[in-house]
N, C-alpha and C positions, 0 to 999 in steps of 0.2 A: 690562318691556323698555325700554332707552333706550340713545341714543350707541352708534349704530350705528357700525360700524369695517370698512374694506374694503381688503386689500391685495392687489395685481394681479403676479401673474408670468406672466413666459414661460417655462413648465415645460422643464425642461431634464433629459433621461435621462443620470446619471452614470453609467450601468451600462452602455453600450453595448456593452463588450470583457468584459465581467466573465466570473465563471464562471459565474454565474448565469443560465442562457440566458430564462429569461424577460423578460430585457429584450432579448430580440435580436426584430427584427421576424416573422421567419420562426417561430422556434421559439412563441414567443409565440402565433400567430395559430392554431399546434396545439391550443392550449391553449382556444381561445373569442374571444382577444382581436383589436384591430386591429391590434396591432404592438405593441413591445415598451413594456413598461412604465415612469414613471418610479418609484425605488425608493418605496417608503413610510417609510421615514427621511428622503427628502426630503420628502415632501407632507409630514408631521408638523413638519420643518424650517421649511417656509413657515409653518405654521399660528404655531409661537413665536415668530413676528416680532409680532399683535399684542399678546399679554400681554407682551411685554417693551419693547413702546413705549406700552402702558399703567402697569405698574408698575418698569418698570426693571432698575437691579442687584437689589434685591429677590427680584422674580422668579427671577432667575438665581441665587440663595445658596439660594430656597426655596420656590420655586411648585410647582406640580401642576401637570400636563396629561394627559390624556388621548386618544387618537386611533383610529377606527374607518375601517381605510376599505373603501367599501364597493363603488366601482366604480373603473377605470383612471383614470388622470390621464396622457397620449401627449405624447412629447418634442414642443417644440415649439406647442403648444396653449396658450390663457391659462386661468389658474388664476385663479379671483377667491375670497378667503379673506374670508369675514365672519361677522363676529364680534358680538354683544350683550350687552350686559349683563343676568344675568339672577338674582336671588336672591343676589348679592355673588358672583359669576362671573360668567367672560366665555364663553356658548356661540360653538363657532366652527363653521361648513361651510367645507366649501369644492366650487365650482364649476366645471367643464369642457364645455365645448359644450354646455350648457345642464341638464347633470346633476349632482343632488347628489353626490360623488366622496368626500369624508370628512364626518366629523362629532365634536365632541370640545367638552371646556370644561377652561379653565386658570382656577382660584384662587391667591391669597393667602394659605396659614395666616399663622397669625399666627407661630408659630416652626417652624421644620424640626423634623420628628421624630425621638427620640433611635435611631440605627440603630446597632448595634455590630458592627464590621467583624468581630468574634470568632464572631456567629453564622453565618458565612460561610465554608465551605471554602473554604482554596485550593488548585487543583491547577493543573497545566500543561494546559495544550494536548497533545492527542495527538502524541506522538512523530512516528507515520506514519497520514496518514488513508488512510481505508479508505471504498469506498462504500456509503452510510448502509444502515444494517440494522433488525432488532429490537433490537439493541444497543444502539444509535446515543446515543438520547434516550430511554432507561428511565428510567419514574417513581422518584426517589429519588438519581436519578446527581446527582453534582457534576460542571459543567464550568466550563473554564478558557481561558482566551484568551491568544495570543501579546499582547508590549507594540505599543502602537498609538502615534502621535508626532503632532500635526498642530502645524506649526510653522513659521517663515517662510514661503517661498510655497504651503507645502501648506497653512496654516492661510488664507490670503488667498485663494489657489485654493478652498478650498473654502467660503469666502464668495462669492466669484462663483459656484463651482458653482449655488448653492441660491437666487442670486439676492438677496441680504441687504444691507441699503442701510441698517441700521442703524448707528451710527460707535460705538457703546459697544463693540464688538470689539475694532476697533482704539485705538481712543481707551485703553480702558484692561487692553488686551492677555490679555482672555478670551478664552479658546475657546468656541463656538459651541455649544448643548448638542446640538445636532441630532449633532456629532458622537458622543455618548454614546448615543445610536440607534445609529449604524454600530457603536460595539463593541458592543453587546447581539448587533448581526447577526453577529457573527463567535465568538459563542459556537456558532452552529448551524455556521457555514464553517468553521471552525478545530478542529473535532471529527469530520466527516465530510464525504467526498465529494457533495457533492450533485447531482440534476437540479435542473429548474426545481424552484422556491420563492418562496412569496411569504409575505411578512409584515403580517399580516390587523389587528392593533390594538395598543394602545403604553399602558401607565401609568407617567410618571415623576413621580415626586417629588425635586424638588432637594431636596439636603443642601448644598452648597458650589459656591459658585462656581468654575466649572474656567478654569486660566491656559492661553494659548497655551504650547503646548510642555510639558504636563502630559504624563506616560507613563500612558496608562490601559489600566488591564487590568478583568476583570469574572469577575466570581464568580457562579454561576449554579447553583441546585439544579431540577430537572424536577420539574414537582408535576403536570403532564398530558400524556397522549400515545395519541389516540382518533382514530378513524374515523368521519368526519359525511360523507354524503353521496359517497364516495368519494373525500371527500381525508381527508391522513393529518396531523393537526396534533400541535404541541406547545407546550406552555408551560410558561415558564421564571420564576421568582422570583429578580431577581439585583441586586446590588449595581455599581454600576461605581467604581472605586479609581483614583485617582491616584496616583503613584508611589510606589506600594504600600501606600500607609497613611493617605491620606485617602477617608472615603465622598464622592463626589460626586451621586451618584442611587442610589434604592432604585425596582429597574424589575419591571413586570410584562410580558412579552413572547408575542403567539402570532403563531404563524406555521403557514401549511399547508406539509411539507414535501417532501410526496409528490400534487400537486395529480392529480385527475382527469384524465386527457388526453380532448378532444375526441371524439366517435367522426367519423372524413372523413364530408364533405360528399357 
């Protein structure tokens, strides 16, 4: 282990209004929690701040990461993300009032992996959603996402969202991969109605560097969909596209999406 690395935010809930009510204080606290959660595409977001002020553009055409997380990270709270070198990775935690909150490590390969955008269905986004069922997330479905845009101030907005003080964004007009999180998230939003959800751990592998103002969509086959402990999770194996025809990430995605509700106090 050496060269230790610590990057500090003040965790900030994008999801406040969302549909997803487990970021709302009230709903949330049904659930186990203190209040409402910040999203886990953000803590993972924090987390790509230090491999990519370790290895740079680099990272962003073709790094790894990974992300687990395992407890709440609460709007407003500081978040301290650290990071070590360990075996030519970088392992990362991250901390919140005194608890391990995630856990993950980003490499370096040496080249992106060859992914062929042909092994990837593409379909659309449900016509009309409907609320989620046994249907929903059947092992073997293809699902597909409306186009997503982050661009002028929604791309600058949501570098502030996430807290990002890195200048290689704007300096040389990429887009942030944390957003390639949010569209994995809206393969599960953009297919069904959902209650609270939460999104439990993250594998991405960059393919291509994504520009500000890229239209990205995500191609998603379901390889799992089980009952642990009374919540109801799924996982997804998906590619996320650039407008239309470039891979940008080859993603592994779970999320619980029928979580256990609390039994009252």
């Amino acid at each position: 282990m050496s060269n230790p690395q610590t990057h500090r935010v003040s965790a900030y809930n994008t999801s406040k209004e969302s549909e997803n009510k487990i970021h709302d204080d009230t709903v949330a606290r049904r659930y186990g929690f203190s209040g409402g959660l910040v999203p886990g595409v953000d803590v993972m977001a924090y987390m790509m701040h230090l491999p990519v002020a370790k290895w740079g553009r680099d990272f962003l055409e073709r790094g790894l990461i990974d992300a687990r997380f395992v407890k709440p990270v609460y709007d407003g709270e500081q978040a301290e993300v650290r990071g070590e070198q360990r075996d030519g990775a970088l392992a990362i935690e991250v901390f919140s009032r005194g608890q391990l909150c995630a856990t993950g490590s980003a490499s370096l390969p040496t080249a992106a992996p060859a992914v062929s955008i042909k092994d990837y269905t593409e379909v659309p986004a449900v016509a009309e959603r409907k609320p989620v069922n046994a249907s929903s997330y059947e092992v073997g479905k293809w699902l597909g996402t409306r186009p997503y845009v982050w661009a002028g101030d929604a791309a600058t907005g949501y570098l502030a969202d996430i807290r990002e003080t890195d200048t290689i964004y704007t300096r040389e007009n990429l887009g942030h991969p944390g957003m390639l999180q949010k569209v994995m998230n809206k393969l599960l939003v953009d297919n069904a109605i959902l209650g609270p959800w939460i999104h439990v751990g993250s594998r991405m592998q960059l393919l291509s560097a994504a520009k500000t103002g890229d239209e990205l969509t995500a191609r998603a086959r379901v390889t799992a969909n089980y009952d642990k402990k009374g919540h109801r999770f799924v996982e997804l194996n998906a590619i996320v596209v650039a407008n239309g025809t470039t891979p940008l990430a080859h993603c592994w995605h779970i999320a619980i999406y029928q979580p256990r509700e609390q039994a009252a106090a």
